[in-house]
MIDRENVO-960419 format. One record per residue (C-alpha): residue in one letter; z, x, y. Coordinates in pm, whole numbers, padded with zeros to 5 digits, always signed. Example, Ala and Ser with C-alpha at 12.3 -4.5 7.8 and 13.67 -1.06 7.14 Angstrom:
residues 2
A+00780+01230-00450
S+00714+01367-00106
This chain:
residues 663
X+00000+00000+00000
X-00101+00148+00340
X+00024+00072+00734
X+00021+00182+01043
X+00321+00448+01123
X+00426+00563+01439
X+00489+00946+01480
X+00636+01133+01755
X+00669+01473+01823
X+00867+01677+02024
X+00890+02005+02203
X+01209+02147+02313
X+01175+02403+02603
X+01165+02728+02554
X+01432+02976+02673
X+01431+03347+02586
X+01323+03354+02167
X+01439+02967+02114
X+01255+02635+02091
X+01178+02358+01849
X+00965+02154+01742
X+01058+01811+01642
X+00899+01482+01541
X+00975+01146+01388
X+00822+00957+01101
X+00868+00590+01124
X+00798+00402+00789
X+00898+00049+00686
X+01252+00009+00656
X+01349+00389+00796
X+01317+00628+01085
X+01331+00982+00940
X+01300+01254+01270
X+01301+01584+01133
X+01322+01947+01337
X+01133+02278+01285
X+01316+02571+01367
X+01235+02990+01415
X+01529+03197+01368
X+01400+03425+01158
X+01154+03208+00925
X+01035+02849+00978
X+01198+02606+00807
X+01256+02234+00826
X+01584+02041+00889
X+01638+01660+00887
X+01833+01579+01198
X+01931+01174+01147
X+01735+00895+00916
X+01880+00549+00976
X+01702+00184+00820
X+01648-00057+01073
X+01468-00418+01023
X+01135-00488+00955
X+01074-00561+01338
X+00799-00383+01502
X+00984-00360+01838
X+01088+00029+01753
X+01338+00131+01995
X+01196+00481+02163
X+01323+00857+02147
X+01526+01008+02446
X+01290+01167+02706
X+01174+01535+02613
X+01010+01813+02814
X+00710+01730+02637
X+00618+01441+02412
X+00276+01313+02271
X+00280+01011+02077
X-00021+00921+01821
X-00092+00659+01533
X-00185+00753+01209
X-00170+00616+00856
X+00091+00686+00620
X+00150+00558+00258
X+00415+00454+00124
X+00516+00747-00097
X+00734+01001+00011
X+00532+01328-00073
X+00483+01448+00285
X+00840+01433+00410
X+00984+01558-00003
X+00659+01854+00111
X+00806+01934+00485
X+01209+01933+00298
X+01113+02176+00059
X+00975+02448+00295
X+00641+02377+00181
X+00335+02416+00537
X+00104+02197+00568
X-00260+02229+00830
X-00173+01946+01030
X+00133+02088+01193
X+00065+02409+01355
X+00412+02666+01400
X+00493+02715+01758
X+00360+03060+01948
X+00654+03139+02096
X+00522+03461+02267
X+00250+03255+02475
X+00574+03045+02563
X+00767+03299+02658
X+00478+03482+02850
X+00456+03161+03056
X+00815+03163+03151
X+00767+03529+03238
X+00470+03443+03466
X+00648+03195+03620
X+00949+03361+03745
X+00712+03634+03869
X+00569+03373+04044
X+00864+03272+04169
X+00992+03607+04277
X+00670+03659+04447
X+00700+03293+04650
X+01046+03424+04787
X+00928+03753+04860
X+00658+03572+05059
X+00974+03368+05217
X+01191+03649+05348
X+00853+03769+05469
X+00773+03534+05639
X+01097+03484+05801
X+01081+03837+05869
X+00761+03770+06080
X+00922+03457+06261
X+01238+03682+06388
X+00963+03939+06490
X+00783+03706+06711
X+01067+03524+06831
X+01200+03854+06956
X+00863+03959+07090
X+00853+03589+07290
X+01197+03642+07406
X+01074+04001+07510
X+00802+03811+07704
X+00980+03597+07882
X+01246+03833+08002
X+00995+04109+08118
X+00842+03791+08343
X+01194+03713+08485
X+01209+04085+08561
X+00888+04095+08695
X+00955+03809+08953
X+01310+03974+09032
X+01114+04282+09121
X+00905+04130+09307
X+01203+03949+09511
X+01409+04238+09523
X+01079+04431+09672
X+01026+04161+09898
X+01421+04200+10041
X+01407+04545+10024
X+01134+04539+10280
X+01256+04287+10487
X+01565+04435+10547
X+01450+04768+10586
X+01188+04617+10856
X+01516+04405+11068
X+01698+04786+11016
X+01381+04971+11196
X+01410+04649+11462
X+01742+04702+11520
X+01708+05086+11512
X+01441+05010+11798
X+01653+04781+12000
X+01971+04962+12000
X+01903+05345+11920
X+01945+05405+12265
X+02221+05196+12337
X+02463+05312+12096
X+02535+05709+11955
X+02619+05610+11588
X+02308+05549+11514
X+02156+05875+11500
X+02458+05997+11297
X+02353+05725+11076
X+01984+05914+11073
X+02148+06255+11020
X+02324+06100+10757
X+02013+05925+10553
X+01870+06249+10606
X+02130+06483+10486
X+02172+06196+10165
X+01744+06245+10123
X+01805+06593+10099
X+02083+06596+09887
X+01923+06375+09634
X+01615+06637+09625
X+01816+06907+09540
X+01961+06740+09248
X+01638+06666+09122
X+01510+07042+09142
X+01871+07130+08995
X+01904+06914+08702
X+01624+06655+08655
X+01308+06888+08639
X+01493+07145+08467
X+01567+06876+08156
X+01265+06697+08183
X+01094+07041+08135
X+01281+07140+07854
X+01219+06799+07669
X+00809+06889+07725
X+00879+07221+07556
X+01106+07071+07249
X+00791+06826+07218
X+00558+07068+07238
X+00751+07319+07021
X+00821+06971+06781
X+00400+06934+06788
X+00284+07305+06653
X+00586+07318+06365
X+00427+06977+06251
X+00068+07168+06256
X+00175+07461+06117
X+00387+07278+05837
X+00025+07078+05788
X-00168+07376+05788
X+00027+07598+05572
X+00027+07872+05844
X+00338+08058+06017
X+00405+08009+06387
X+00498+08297+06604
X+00734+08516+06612
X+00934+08399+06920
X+01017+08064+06834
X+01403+08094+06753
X+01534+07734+06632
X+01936+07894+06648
X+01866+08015+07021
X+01687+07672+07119
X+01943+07443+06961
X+02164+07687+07149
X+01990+07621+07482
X+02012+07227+07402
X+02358+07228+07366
X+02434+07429+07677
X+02222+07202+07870
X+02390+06898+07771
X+02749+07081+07828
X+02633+07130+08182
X+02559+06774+08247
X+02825+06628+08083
X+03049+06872+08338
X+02790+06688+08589
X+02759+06384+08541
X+03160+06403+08505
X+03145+06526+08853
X+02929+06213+08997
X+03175+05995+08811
X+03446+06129+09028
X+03246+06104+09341
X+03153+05731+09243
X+03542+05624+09161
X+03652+05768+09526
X+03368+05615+09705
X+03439+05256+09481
X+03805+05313+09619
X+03711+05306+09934
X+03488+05000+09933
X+03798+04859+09765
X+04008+04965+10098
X+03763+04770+10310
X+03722+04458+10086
X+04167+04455+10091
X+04127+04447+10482
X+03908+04235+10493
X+04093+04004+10250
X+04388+04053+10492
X+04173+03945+10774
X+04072+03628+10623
X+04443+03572+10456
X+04512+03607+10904
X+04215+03342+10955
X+04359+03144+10704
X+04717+03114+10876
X+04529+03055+11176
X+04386+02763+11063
X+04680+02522+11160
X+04670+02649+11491
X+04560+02407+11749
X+04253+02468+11942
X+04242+02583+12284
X+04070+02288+12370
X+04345+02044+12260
X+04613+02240+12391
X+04415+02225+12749
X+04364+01895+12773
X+04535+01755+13061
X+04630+01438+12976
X+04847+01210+13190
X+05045+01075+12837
X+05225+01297+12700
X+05258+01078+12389
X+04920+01034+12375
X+04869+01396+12373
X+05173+01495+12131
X+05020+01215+11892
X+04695+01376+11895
X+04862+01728+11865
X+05016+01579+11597
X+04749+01432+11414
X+04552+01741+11462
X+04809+01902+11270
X+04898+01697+10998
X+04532+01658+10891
X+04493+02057+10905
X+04772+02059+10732
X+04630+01849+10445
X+04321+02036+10447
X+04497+02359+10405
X+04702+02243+10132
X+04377+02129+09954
X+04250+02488+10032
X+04557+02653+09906
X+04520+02484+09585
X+04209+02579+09532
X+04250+02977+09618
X+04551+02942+09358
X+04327+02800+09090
X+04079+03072+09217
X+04345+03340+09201
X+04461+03221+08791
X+04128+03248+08717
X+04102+03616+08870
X+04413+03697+08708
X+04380+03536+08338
X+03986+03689+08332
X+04028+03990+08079
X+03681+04116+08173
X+03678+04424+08372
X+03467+04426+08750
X+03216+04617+08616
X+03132+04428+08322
X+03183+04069+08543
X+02932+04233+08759
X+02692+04309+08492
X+02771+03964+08401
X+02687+03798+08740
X+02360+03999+08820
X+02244+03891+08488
X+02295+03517+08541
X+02142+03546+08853
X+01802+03694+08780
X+01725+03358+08567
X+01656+03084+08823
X+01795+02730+08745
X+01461+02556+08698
X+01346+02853+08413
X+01329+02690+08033
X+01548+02802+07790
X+01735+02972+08067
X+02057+02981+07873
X+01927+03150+07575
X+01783+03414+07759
X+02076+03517+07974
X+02324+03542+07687
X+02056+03749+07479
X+02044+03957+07766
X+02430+03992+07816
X+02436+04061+07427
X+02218+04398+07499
X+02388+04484+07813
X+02702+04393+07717
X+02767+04563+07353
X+03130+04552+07331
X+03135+04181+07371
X+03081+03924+07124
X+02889+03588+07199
X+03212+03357+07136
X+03358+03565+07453
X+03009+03573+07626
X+03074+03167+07595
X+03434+03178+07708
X+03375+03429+08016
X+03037+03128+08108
X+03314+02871+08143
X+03548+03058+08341
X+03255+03159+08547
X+03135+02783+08620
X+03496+02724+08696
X+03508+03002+08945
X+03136+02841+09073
X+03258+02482+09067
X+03568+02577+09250
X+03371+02796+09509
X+03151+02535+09592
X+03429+02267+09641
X+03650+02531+09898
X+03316+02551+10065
X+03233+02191+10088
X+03580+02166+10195
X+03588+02442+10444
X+03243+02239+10583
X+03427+01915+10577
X+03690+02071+10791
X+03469+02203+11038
X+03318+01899+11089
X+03623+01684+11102
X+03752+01907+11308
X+03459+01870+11558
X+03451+01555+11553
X+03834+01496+11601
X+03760+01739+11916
X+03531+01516+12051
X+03689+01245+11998
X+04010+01362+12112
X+03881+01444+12436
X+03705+01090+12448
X+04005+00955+12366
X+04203+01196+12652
X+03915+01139+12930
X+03923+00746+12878
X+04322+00789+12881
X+04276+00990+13270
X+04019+00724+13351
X+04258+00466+13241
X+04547+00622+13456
X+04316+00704+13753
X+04235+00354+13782
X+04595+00224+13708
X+04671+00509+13982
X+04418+00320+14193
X+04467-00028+14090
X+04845-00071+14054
X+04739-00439+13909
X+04582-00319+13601
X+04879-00119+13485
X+04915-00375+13210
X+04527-00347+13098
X+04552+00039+13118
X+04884+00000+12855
X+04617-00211+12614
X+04420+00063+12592
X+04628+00354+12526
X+04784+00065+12241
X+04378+00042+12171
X+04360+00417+12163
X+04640+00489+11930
X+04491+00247+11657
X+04175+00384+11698
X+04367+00708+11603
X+04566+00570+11342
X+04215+00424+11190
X+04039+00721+11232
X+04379+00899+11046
X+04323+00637+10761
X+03981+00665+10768
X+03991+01059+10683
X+04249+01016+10466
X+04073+00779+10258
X+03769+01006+10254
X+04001+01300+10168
X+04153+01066+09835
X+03838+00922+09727
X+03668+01317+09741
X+03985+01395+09577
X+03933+01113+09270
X+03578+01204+09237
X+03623+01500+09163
X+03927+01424+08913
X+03716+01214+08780
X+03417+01449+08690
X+03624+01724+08581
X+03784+01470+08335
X+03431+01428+08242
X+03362+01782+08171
X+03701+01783+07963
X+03557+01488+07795
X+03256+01637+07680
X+03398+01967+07614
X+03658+01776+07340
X+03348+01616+07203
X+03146+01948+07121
X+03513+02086+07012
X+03466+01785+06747
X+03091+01808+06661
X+03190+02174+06571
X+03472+02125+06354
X+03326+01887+06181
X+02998+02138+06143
X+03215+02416+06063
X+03401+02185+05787
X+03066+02082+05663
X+02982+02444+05644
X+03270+02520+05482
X+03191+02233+05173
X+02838+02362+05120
X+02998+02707+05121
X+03233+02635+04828
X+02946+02417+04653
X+02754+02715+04684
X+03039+02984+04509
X+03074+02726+04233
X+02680+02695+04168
X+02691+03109+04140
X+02999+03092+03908
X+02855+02859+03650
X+02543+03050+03662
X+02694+03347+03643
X+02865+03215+03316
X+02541+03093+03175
X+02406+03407+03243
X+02708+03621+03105
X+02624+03403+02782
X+02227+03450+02752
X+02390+03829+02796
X+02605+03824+02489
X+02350+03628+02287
X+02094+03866+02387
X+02302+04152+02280
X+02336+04057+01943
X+01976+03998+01898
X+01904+04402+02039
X+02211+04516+01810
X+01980+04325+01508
X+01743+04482+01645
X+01851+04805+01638
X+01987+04757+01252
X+01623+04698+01173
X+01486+04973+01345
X+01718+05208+01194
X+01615+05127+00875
X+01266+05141+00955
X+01261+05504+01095
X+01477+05553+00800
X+01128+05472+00549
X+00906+05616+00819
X+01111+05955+00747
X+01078+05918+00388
X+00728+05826+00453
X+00675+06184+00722
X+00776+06349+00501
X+00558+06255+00181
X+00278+06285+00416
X+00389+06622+00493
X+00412+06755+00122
X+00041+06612+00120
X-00094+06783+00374
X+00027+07085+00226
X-00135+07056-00056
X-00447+06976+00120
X-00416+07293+00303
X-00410+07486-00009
X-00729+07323-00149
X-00873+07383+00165
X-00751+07794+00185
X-00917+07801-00133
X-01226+07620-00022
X-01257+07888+00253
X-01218+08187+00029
X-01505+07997-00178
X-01681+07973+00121
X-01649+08329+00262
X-01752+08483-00097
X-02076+08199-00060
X-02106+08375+00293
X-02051+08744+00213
X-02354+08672-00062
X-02602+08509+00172
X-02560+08780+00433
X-02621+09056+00109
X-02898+08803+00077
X-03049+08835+00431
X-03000+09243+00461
X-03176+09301+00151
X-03474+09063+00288
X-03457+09258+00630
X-03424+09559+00472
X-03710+09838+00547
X-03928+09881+00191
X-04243+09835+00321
X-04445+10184+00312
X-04781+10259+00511
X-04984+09865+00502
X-05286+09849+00805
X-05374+09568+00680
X-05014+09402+00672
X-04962+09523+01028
X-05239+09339+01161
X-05163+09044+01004
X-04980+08709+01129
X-04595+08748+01090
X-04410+08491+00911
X-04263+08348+01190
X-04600+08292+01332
X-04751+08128+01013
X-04377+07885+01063
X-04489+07809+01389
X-04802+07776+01355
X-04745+07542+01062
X-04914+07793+00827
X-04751+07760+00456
X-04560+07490+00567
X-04529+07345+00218
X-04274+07569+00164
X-03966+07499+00135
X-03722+07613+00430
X-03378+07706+00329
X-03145+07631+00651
X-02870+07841+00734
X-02488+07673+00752
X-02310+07761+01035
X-02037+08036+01046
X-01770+07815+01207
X-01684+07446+01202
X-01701+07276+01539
X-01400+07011+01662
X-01409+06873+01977
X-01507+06632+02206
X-01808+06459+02359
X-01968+06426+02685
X-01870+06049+02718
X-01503+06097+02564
X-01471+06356+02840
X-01628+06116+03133
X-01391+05818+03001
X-01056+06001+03107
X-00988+05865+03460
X-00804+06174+03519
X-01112+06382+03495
X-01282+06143+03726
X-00999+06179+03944
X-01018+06528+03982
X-01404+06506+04029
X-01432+06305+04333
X-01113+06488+04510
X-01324+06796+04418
X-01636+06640+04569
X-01429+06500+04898
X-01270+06877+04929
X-00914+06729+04862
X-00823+06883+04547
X-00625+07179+04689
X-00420+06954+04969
X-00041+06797+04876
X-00182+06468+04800
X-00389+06582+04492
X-00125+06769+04407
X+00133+06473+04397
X-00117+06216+04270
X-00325+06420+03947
X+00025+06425+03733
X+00112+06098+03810
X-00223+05975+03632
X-00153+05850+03247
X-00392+05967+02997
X-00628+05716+02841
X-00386+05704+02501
X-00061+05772+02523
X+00086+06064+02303
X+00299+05955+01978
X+00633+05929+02043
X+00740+06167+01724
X+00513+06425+01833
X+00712+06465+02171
X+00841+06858+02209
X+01202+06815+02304
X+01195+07275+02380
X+01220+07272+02692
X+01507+06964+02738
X+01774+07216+02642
């Protein structure tokens, strides 16, 4: 009885030696699924048979790497499967070729390696060109910053040859000032003559000196006789010894002539710590006023005061948040002046404008680190946004106190108007009272007024720094909860590397036993290959007896045919005209005379072993050497290097290797 049978087979993949090869046989009333396995022979193993109904809905296999499913008749007898159990092959399943799989993998991590070499490559390139754009863009800031400073520079020195002009003659400081830019022009010569052309002259010679050795050592020639590395590098060193004692010097010079600058910029702090307790004074004008109230004038006095008063508090406030910053900034002047030149070279409206300063301040700035770079922006916007508000203030100030000035005076001029006329008109006493009542709540509104101004000023900019706080928390955030994230992925990562480092450790082990099997083999192989040398050996000793004897044979053979040939060239021929002018033998040969004769050849003395034309063409070494011969390279270093690195078409046997000259 015969009926369709469903049979599936499988492919395990393959890693290292491993793999199987499984498939199912489905038959009426059982599944059988059997698996063919290579360690060390192929044999086959039933994994699981179970019955199941006589419905055709077959419930399928798991998913495999590789599955191909096919239809094919089947009888009812058991001989195939009883065949496959007892180790018995059949043609219609093929044994697995494990070397083509394991090839494959081998390609394909090559590949691989070779896709990630491309990768780091390629990110190589990206750095490359993002530091080459960078590059860019900071030589075209520097450009347009010397073009500025250029454009200053002249400007300045054009309004100093104006003023020079205008007041030479007035003044006599100013041609000390000319004997001085002289005398400094001078000075700066000398130095150049003294220590810059000497150095740059004696770099020129250590290049040129640097350029024939490197000929020379090409050429295989000697240089002269005066070139003395010992006394040069002695030279060198004395050189830099004297500017280091030089350059110590200008150091010196440089700290006294920073501490006086710092003299003048303390006086002049001084002087505007003076202008700043000034600034409650009351003005000339105020105190002049002649006013015929004196309450009218002490409550303007008054106001004056309390209002400079407030602004001066608000300006104190801000010179002590100015100062904390000064003092709590670890940066040294030098490097906050590095820092401030560098920020200024990038205009506001520039893209990217932040990246490019702090790359910039990371190459000027070594010993600092960007997370400091960051801090030290901060307290510099402080410092800015604190700047700017004692300036707006000091502006606010100067116009209030204009305009509280003016309208003081107003307010004094209508208060003598208002008592000339009560002077006058003795009747309008009571309308001149109204107004000074009038002009004091004008005061008081204009008091409010300003101090209204002053508070909502005051809450705006509460309120924006609260904003800036704000925002600064929520970037705090945003980067803890990165750095967290980080963190995660980090530990993710370490635990990926551990279990592959296991899995690893164990293809390791495996792979050890398999070498040390191996090795077991092999031993016992060179073992018989000994045995087998050495049979060999007592044969080729015999040969070379039969062989000694064969030549002795041979050399008797030869010893006769040369008796042979000097009795045939021996001289018996007597007196024969005839015979003289007759053809020679070696005529009649060429001629063809007699040629049905038969010709005994002559064996040659000595056996020839060696090789032919092509055999000697084929070795790429040979080639090799014949076209560096042709190109005239053969005697430079690069032959030299190349010709023993070049394998010979076959390899020589491993058990013929001389192991003399190891010892």
């Amino acid at each position: 009885m015969v009926f369709w049978t469903l049979v599936t087979l499988e492919t395990d993949a393959v890693d290292g030696g491993g793999g199987r090869l499984c498939f199912s046989v489905a038959t009426r009333g059982r599944i059988s699924r059997y698996r063919v396995c290579r360690a060390g022979r192929d044999r086959l193993q039933s994994e699981e048979s179970y019955s199941f109904n006589s419905n055709p809905c077959i419930e399928p296999q798991p998913k495999r790497l590789k599955k191909k499913m096919l239809v094919t008749t089947h009888r009812t007898d058991d001989a195939l499967v009883t065949r496959m159990k007892n180790g018995f092959g059949s043609s219609k399943y093929k044994p697995v070729d494990y070397e083509q799989l394991r090839a494959e993998t081998e390609a394909k991590k090559l590949a691989s390696a070779n896709i990630q070499l491309k990768i780091k490559k390629t990110q190589h390139a990206s750095k490359l060109t993002k530091d080459h754009m960078l590059l860019k863009q900071h030589s075209q800031v520097w450009w347009k910053e010397h073009e500025r400073l250029s454009k200053s520079q002249s400007e300045l020195e054009q309004q100093l040859n104006a003023l020079w002009e205008e007041y030479g003659i007035k003044y006599d400081f100013f041609p000390n000032i000319k004997d001085i830019e002289r005398q400094l022009s001078e000075e700066r010569e000398r130095y150049k003559e003294c220590t810059v052309h000497p150095i740059w002259q004696l770099r020129d010679d250590l290049k040129h000196r640097i350029g024939e050795m490197q000929y020379h050592s090409l050429q295989h020639t000697e240089m002269a006789n005066d070139f003395d590395p010992e006394k040069i590098m002695q030279q060198v060193e004395f050189v830099k010894s004297q500017q280091s004692e030089l350059l110590e010097n200008l150091a010196q010079e440089q700290h006294l002539v920073e501490e006086s600058l710092t003299e003048v910029q303390l006086q002049e702090l001084i002087n505007a710590e003076n202008a700043a307790g000034r600034f409650c004074e009351v003005p000339v004008i105020l105190q002049e006023l002649q006013c015929p109230y004196p309450d009218l004038k002490a409550s303007v006095l008054t106001e004056y005061q309390s209002l400079a008063e407030g602004f001066f508090s608000k300006l104190q406030e801000l010179d002590t948040q100015l100062n904390d910053l000064d003092r709590d900034c670890p940066w040294s002047d030098k490097h906050h002046w590095i820092f401030q030149s560098i920020i200024r070279q990038y205009p506001r409206d520039l893209p990217n404008r932040r990246a490019l300063y702090l790359d910039m301040m990371s190459k000027h700035l070594l010993d600092k680190t960007r997370q400091e770079l960051v801090s030290h922006e901060k307290i510099w916007d402080t410092h800015r946004f604190i700047n700017e508000q004692r300036r707006a203030l000091e502006e606010n100030w100067a116009r209030y106190r204009k305009d509280f000035v003016t309208k003081a005076a107003m307010s004094v001029t209508e208060a003598c108007y208002a008592y000339e006329m009560e002077v006058v008109l003795a009747n309008d006493r009571r309308k001149q009272q109204e107004v000074c009542c009038e002009l004091k709540v004008k005061v008081r509104e204009l008091r409010a007024h300003q101090e209204e101004a002053l508070r909502l000023k005051s809450a705006i900019a509460a309120r924006r720094k609260e904003e800036e706080e704000r925002q600064e928390r929520q970037e705090k955030e945003k980067e803890e909860l990165r750095r967290a994230d980080g963190k995660a992925k980090i530990q993710k990562y370490k635990a990926k590397k551990q279990r592959a480092w296991e899995e690893q450790q164990q293809r390791d082990i495996e792979r050890l036993h398999q070498l040390e099997d191996m090795m077991a083999q092999r031993a016992q192989r060179d073992s018989e290959r000994v045995l087998y040398r050495q049979q060999l050996l007592e044969q080729r000793l015999s040969e070379r007896k039969e062989m000694a004897h064969l030549e002795e044979l041979e050399e008797v053979e030869r010893q006769r045919r040369l008796d042979a040939l000097r009795q045939q060239v021996a001289v018996i021929a007597g007196f024969d005209p005839v015979r003289m002018m007759s053809d020679t033998k070696s005529f009649k040969a060429k001629m063809g005379i007699g040629a049905e004769e038969e010709i005994v050849l002559q064996k040659p003395l000595f056996p020839l072993h060696t090789y032919n034309e092509q055999q000697i063409i084929s070795d790429q070494r040979v080639r090799v050497e014949m076209a560096l011969r042709e190109a005239g390279l053969h005697h430079t270093l690069y032959a030299k290097e190349i010709l023993p690195k070049i394998s010979p078409p076959k390899p020589p046997r491993k058990d013929m290797k001389s192991t003399v000259f190891e010892k």
